[in-house]
N, C-alpha and C positions, 0 to 999 in steps of 0.2 A: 809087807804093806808099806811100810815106812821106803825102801828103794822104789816102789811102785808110783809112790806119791812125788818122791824124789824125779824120777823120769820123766812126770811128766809133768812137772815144772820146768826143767830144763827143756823139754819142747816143744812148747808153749812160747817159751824164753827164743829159745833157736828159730822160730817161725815167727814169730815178731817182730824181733831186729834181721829177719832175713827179707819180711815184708819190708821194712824200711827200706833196707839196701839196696832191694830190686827196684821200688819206687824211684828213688831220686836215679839209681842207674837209666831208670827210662826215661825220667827227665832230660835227664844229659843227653840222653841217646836222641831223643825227640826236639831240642835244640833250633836245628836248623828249620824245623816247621815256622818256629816266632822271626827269628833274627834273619831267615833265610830273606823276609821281604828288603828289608833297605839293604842288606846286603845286594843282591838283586838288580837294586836299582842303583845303585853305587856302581856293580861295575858293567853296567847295562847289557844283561847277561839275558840270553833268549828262554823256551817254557825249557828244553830240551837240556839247557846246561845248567837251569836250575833245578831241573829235577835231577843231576847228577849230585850240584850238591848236596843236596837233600839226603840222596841215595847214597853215597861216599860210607857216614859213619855205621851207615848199616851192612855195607858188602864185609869188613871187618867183625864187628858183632857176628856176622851170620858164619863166617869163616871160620870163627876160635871156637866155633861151641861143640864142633865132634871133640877139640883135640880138650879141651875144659870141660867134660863130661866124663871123658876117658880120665884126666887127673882130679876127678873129682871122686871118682869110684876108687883110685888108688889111692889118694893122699889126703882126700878129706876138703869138705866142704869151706871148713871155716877156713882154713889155711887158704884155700884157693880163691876164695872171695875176698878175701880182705890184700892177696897180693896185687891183686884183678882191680880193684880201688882203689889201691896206693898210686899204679901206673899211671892211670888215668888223669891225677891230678896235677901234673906239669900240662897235661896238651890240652887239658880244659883250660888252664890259666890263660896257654901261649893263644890259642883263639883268640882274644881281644886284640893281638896286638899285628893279627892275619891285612895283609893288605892287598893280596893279588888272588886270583884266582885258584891257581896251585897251590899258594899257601893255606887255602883254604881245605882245599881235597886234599893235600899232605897231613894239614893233623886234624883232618875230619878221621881219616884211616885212623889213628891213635885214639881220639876222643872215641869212637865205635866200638874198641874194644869193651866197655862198659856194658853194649848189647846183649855180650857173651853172658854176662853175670847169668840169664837162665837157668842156661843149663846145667850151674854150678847148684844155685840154689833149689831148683827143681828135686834134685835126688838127695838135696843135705837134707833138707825137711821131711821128704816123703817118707824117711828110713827110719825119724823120730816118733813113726806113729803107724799104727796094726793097718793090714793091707786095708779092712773097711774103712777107715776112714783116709787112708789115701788123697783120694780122689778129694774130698775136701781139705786136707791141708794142702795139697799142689792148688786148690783153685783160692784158697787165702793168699797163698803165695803167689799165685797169678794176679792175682790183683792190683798186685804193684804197677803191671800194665799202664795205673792210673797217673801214673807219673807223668803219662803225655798229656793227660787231662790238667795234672798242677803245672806243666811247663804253661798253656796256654792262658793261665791263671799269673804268674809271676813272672813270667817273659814279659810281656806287653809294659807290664807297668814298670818294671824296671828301663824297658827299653822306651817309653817316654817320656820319664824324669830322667834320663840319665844318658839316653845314646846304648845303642846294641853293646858297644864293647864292653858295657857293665854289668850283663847278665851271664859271661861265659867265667868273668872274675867275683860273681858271687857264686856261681855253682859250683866251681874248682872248693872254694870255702867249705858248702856247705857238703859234698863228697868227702873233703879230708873230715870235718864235726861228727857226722853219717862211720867212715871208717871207724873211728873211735870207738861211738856205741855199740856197734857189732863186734869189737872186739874183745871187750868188758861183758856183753851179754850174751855170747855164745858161746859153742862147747861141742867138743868132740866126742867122739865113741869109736874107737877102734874095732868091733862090731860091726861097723858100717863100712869096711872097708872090703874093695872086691880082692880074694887071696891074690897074694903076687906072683902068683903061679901063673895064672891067667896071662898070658900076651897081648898087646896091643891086635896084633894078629887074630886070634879068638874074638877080642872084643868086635872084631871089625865086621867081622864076618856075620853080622847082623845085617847089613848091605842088601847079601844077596837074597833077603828076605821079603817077597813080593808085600807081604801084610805092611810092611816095612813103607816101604816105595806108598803103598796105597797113605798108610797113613800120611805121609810125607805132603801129602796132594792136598789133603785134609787142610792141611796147618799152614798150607801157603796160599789159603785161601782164607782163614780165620784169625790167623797173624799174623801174615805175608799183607792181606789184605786192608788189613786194620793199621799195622805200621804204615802202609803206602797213602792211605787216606788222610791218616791222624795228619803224615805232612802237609798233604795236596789240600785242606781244607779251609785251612787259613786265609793263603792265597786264592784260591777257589769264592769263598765271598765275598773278598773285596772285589776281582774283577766279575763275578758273575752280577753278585748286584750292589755294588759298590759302595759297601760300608767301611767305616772306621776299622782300621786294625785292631784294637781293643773290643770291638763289639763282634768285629768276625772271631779273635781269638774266643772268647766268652760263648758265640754260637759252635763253633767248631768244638768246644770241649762238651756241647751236648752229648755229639755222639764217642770223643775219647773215654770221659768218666763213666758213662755205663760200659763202656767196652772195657774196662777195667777192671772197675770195682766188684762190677756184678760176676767176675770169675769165680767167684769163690760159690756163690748160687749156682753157677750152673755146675762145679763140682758136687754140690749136694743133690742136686737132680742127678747126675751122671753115678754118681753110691746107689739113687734110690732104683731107677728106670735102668740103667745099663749105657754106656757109652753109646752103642749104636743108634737106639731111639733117641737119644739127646742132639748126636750128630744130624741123624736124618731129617727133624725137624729143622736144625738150625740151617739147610741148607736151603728146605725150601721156603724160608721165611727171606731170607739173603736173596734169591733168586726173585721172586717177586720185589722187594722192597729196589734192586737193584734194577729193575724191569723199568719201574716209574723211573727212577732217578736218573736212564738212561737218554728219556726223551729230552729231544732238545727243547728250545725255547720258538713256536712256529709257529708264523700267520700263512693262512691259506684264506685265497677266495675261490666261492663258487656260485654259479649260477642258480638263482631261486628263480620263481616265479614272478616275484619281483624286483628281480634283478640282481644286480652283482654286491655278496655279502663277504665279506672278512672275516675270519674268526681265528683267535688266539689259543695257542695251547702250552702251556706250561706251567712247570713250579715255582710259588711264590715263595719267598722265604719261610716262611711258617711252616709250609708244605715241605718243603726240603728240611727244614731241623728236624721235622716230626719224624720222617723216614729215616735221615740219617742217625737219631736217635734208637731207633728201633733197629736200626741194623748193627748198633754200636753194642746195640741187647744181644742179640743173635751171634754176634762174632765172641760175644763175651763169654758164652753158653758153649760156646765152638770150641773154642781156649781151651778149655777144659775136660770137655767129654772126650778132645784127643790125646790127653796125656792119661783119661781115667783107660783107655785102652791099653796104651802103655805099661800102667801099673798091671794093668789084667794080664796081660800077654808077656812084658821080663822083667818080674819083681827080680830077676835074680841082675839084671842089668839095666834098670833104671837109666845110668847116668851116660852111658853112650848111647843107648834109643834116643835118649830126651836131646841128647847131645845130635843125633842124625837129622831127626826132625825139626829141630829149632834149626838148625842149617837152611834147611830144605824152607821154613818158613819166612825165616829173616832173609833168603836170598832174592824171595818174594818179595820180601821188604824192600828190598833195592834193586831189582828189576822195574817194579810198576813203576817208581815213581819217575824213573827214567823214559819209560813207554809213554807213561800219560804225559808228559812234555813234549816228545816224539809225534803222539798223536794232536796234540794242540795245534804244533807247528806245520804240519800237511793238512790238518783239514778246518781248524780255527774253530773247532766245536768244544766247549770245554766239558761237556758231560761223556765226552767221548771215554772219557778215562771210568765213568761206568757202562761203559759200553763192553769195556775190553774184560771189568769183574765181572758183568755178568755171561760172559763166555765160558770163563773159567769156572763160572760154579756152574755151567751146564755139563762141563766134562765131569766133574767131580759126582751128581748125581747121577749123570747115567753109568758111571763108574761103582757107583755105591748099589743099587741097584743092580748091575747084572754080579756082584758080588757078593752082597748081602742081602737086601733085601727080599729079593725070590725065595730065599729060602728061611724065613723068620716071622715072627709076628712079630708089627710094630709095637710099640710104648703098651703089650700087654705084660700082662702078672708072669710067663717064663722067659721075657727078653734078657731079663738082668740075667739070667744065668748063658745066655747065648754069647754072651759082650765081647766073645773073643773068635767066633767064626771071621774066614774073610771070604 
């Protein structure tokens, strides 16, 4: 009883300061959402080259998480996290002191690797606790997500008492403070490690697994999507309807903080209902909410019977927080019910799935935001860029459907036990 009690204080302990550390890791990661603007305008940089830097510290984040997944199953969580936040904290500092363009994308790649933390913490946590509850300590642990929510909270005001370059040399600070406590309050188990018999090779070969790929589609649509936004949002209402940078960061975190915080809910739905029904609603909520968000802003006239009339169509502000909050629900719900498939489908290899798919998601991550600058610059439409998410979640449902769906009841009483058909 007394080792029982013992365990699971320890992880409790391990998932708390692992929430931390993901937290401000996303912070950092999320960054150039705040600072990217005067930045921007400093070096009079088009939609296209700001969405590269944007997308820079994410192509790295997205890159190290197979091979930090893989030494995370070998060597252990804590050790890997806390090397993984040592690194980070020179090229967080050197950011302030960035002057050119290149010097920015040079240690954006370095400051990214932070992204990685995922898939470290993903399978340190989940291995602390019986397969049913799973799925809710990865979605407490997902929550950290909300880091993009506290960047747009502490960036802004930093960066108008003080000038940009003061916010990359307060988060280097608060990364090294963050390191510390996770290192004093976490803890290993040798248990948790995959035998070292096992070859990088065995691990890999996870790859050629379609369930794999399907999933991969999932997450580059639910945090692929949500990264790419979290950036483009800031910027997005200052030029859509032309508010204060402080007021658009402050709106733009509507929909980061529920897309964060509420991961952890939608693990506890994805335990109760089964990952499938959690995912298949959260697509069709995205695909509608993404439907509005895509129309432009348009005056049309037409001929009445009394003659020639005008009429307006578009989202006011209010109207766009409210959706983009609800979709910030949905992606948050999404987070989640794709890694509760994971646990279903390789409790015995957690950390390089989680390691495939966070790839596969973060590259999402820095794909879109590069597109939706791409698409600005041809066609000057800035909703364009939900134009292009909601494409992608039409492949992803009819994907899911001639997959799963046909052969399932949705959100009924024997779904949860289906959670692993593909």
């Amino acid at each position: 009883m007394a080792t029982e009690i013992n365990n699971s204080k320890r992880a409790w302990s391990v998932l708390i300061v692992s929430t931390l550390a993901f937290t401000v890791c996303f912070m950092v990661w999320m960054m150039f959402g705040v600072i990217g603007i005067p930045i921007k305008k400093m070096l009079d940089l088009n939609s296209t080259q700001f969405g590269l830097l944007m997308a820079t510290p994410v192509l790295t984040g997205s890159l190290i998480r197979v091979p930090l997944g893989i030494w995370t199953d070998r060597f252990g969580g804590r050790i890997v996290m806390a090397v993984l936040m040592a690194i980070t904290v020179p090229a967080i500092w050197m950011m302030g002191y960035a002057t050119q363009f290149w010097h920015f994308l040079v240690i954006g790649l370095f400051v990214g690797l932070a992204g990685g933390s995922f898939s470290v913490g993903t399978p340190y946590v989940a291995r602390w606790f019986p397969r049913n509850k799973q799925g809710t300590a990865m979605g407490i642990y997902g929550a950290g997500n909300s880091g993009s929510a506290v960047n747009k909270f502490v960036a802004p005001v930093l960066l108008v008492a003080f000038g940009w370059t003061m916010v990359p040399q307060v988060y280097a600070v608060i990364m090294l403070g963050t390191l510390v406590l996770f290192w004093f309050f976490s803890y290993s188990d040798p248990a948790h490690l995959v035998p070292h018999s096992m070859s990088f090779t065995d691990q890999l070969k996870a790859l050629k697994d379609p369930k794999v790929v399907k999933y991969c589609q999932y997450y580059s649509i639910v945090f692929g999507g949500y990264v790419a936004l979290a950036l483009w949002m800031v910027q997005y209402y200052v030029g859509e309807f032309g508010l204060d940078i402080r007021v658009a960061a402050l709106l733009a975190a509507c929909f980061s903080l529920p897309g964060g915080v509420l991961r952890a809910f939608g693990g506890i739905l994805s335990d109760k209902y089964g990952a499938h029904s959690v995912t298949w609603w959260v697509l069709w909520v995205s695909w509608i909410c993404l439907f509005l968000l895509s129309y432009p802003q348009t005056d049309f006239s037409i001929m009445t019977v009394a003659g020639m009339k005008t009429f307006h169509i578009g989202l006011n502000v209010y109207l766009f927080t409210v959706l983009m909050f609800i979709l910030g629900i949905a992606f948050a719900f999404g987070k989640a019910s794709v890694f509760k498939y994971i646990s279903d489908d390789y409790s015995h290899n957690i950390g390089t799935i989680s390691g495939i798919v966070g790839l596969a998601g973060g590259l999402g991550g820095f794909v879109l935001p590069i597109m939706f600058g791409a698409l600005m610059d041809l066609t000057g439409i800035r909703s364009s860029a939900f134009m292009l998410m909601y494409g992608v979640v039409w492949v992803s449902l009819i994907w899911m459907y001639w997959t799963e769906v046909r052969n399932r009841e949705v959100m009924g009483k024997n779904d949860g036990a289906l959670s692993t058909a593909a």
